[in-house]
C-alpha positions as CSV (number, residue, x, y, z in Angstrom):
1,X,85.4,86.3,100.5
2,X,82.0,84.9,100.5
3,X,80.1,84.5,97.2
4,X,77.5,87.4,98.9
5,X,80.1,90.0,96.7
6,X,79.5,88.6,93.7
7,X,75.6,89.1,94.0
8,X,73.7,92.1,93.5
9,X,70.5,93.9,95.6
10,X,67.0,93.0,94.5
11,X,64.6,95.8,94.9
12,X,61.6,93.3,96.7
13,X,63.5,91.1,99.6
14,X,61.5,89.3,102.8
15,X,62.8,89.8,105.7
16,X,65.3,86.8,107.1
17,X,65.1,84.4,109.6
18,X,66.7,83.6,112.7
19,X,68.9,80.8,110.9
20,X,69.2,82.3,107.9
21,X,71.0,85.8,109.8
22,X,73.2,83.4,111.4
23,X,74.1,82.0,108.0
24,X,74.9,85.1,106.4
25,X,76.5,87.1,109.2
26,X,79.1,83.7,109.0
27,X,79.7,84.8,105.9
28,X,80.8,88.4,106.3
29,X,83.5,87.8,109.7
30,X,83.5,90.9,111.9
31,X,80.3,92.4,111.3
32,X,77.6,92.0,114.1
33,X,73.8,91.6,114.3
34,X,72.5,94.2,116.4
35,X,69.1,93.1,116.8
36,X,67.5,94.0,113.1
37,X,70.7,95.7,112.4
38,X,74.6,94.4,110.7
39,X,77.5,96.7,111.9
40,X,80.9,97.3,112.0
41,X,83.2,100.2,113.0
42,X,86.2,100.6,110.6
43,X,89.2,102.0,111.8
44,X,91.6,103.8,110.1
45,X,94.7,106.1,110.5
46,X,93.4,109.7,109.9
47,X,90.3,111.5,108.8
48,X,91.6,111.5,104.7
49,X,91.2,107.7,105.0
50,X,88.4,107.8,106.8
51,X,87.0,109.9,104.3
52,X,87.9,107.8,101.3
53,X,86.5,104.6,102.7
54,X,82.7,106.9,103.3
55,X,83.0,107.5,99.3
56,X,83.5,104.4,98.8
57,X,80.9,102.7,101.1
58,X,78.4,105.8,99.3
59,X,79.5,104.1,95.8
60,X,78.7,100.6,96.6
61,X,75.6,102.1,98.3
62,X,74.8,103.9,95.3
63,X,75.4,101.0,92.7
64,X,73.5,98.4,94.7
65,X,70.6,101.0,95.9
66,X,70.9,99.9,99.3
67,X,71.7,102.6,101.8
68,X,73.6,102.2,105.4
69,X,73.4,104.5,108.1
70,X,76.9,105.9,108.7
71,X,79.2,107.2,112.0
72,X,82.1,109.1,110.8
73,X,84.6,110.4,113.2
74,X,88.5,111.4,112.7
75,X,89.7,108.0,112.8
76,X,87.0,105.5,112.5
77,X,83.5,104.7,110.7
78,X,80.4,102.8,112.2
79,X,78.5,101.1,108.7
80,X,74.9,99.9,109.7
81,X,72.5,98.1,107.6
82,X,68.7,97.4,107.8
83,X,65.9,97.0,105.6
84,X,63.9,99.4,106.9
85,X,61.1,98.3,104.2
86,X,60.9,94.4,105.7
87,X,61.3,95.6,109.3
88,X,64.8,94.2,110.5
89,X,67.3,92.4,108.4
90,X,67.7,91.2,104.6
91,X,70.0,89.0,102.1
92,X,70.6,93.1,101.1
93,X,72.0,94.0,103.8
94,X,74.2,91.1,103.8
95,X,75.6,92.1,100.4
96,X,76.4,95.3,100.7
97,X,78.6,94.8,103.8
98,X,80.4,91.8,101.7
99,X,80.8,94.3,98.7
100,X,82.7,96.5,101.4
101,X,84.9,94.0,102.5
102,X,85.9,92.7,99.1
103,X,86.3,96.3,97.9
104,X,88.5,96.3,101.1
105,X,90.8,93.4,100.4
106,X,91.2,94.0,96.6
């Protein structure tokens, strides 16, 4: 995993540029840039593990203050990130989705 999980949120951010989205979202495979959005759909076997992965996307959320929008259905769960005070994409956003996927893998 990239070295994006072991950093934290910073509470002022700019928004990124073209080449630096590109560098990031190589860093956290699987997750696409929407526009001014990162976003993955999860799937999983049933709506308990659905369910567990939602608390612990809202933990990571919590810890990092950094909030996605969220999709949950029986089997599956959309993540979406933006920085909605910057206007389109941060370093932030970035994090938080490789926080999930370390959180994922350990």
């Amino acid at each position: 995993m990239s070295n994006l999980a072991a950093r934290h949120c910073k509470p002022s951010v700019t928004k990124l540029s073209p080449a630096d989205t590109v560098n990031f979202a190589e860093q956290v495979p699987g997750w696409q840039v929407e526009t001014d959005t990162l976003a993955k759909v999860f799937p999983f076997k049933n709506y308990y593990e659905t369910m567990a992965f939602v608390n612990m996307v809202a933990w990571i959320a919590h810890r990092e203050d950094h909030h996605p929008d969220m999709s949950v259905s029986y089997n599956k769960c959309r993540v979406a990130f933006s920085t909605h005070s910057v206007g389109g994409l941060s370093e932030n956003d970035f994090i938080c989705a490789a926080r999930i996927e370390s959180a994922l893998s350990a």
